[in-house]
C-alpha positions in Angstrom: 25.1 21.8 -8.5 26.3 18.4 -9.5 27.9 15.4 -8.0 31.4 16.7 -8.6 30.7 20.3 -7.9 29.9 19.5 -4.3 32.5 16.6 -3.7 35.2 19.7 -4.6 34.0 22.1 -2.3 33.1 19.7 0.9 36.1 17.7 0.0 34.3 14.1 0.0 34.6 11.9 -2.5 31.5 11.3 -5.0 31.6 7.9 -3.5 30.8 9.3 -0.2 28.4 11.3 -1.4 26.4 8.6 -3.1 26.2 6.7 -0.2 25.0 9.5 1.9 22.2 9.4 -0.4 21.6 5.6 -0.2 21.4 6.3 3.6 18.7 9.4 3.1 21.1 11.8 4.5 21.3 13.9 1.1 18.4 13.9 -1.1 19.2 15.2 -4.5 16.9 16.3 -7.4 17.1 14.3 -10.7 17.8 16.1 -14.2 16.3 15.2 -17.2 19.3 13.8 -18.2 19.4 11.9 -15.0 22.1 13.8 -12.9 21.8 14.0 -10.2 21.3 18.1 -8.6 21.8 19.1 -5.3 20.3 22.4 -3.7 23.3 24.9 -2.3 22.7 24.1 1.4 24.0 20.6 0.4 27.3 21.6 1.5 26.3 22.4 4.9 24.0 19.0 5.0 27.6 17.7 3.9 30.2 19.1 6.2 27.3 18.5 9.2 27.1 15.1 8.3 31.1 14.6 8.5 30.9 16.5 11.9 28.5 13.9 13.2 30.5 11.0 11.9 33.5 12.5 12.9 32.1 12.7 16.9 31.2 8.9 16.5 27.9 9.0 15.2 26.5 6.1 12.8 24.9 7.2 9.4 21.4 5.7 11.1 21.8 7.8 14.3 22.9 11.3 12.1 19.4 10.2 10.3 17.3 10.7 12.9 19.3 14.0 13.6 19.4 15.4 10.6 15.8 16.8 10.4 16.2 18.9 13.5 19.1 20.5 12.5 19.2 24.0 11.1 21.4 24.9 7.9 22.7 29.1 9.4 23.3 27.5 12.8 26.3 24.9 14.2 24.3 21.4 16.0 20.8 20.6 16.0 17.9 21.6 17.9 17.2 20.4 21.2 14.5 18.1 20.1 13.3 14.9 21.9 14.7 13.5 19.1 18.3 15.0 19.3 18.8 15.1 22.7 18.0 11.0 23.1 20.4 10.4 19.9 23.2 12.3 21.5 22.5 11.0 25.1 22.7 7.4 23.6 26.0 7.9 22.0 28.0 9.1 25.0 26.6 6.4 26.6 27.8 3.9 24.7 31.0 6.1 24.8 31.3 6.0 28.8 30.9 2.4 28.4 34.0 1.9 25.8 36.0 4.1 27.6 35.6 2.5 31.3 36.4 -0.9 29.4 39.8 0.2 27.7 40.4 1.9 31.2 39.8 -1.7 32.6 42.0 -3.4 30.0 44.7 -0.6 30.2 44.9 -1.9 34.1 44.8 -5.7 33.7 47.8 -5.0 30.7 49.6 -2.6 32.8 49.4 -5.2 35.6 50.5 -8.2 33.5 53.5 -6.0 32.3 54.5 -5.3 35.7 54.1 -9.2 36.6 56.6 -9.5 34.0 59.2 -7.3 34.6 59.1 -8.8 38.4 60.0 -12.1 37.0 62.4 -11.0 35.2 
């Protein structure tokens, strides 16, 4: 199928979908006329991909995910591989959270400061 094919039926935008490739996430075939031609389990590489972004991960990180996963079944394989790229991300995660829980404090403390004063 071509560009435009699969942009209508994973709903991402050709744009998208060429830099997917630029990131070796989607690797189409080449036409003689130079089109590009992807396979039909490109909508699944697709809609994984936006899964992955969509839970946080970078283009780099779904990468090295990518080759363990399995087009018929939902996540990836438990793979060294997997399990360290998803272990790193809720990490980093637990980290952002704790901060905006710190920062939520210190506002709602400056806020209260505030309203004593006034």
């Amino acid at each position: 199928m071509r560009i435009g094919d699969l942009a209508r039926r994973t709903g991402v935008p050709a744009r998208l979908l060429r830099y997917y490739e630029e990131q070796g996430l989607l690797h189409p075939e080449r036409d003689t006329n130079g089109y590009r031609s992807y396979a039909p389990d490109a909508v699944s590489t697709v809609l994984r991909i936006r899964d992955l972004l969509d839970a946080g991960l970078t283009t780099e990180a779904i990468g090295r995910l990518l080759p363990c996963a399995h087009d018929d079944e939902p996540g990836v394989a438990p793979c060294t591989r997997s399990l360290g790229v998803m272990d790193e991300r809720l990490d980093s995660l637990a980290e952002q959270i704790a901060r905006l829980q710190r920062q939520q404090e210190l506002l709602a403390a400056q806020r209260e400061a505030t309203v004593l004063r006034g």
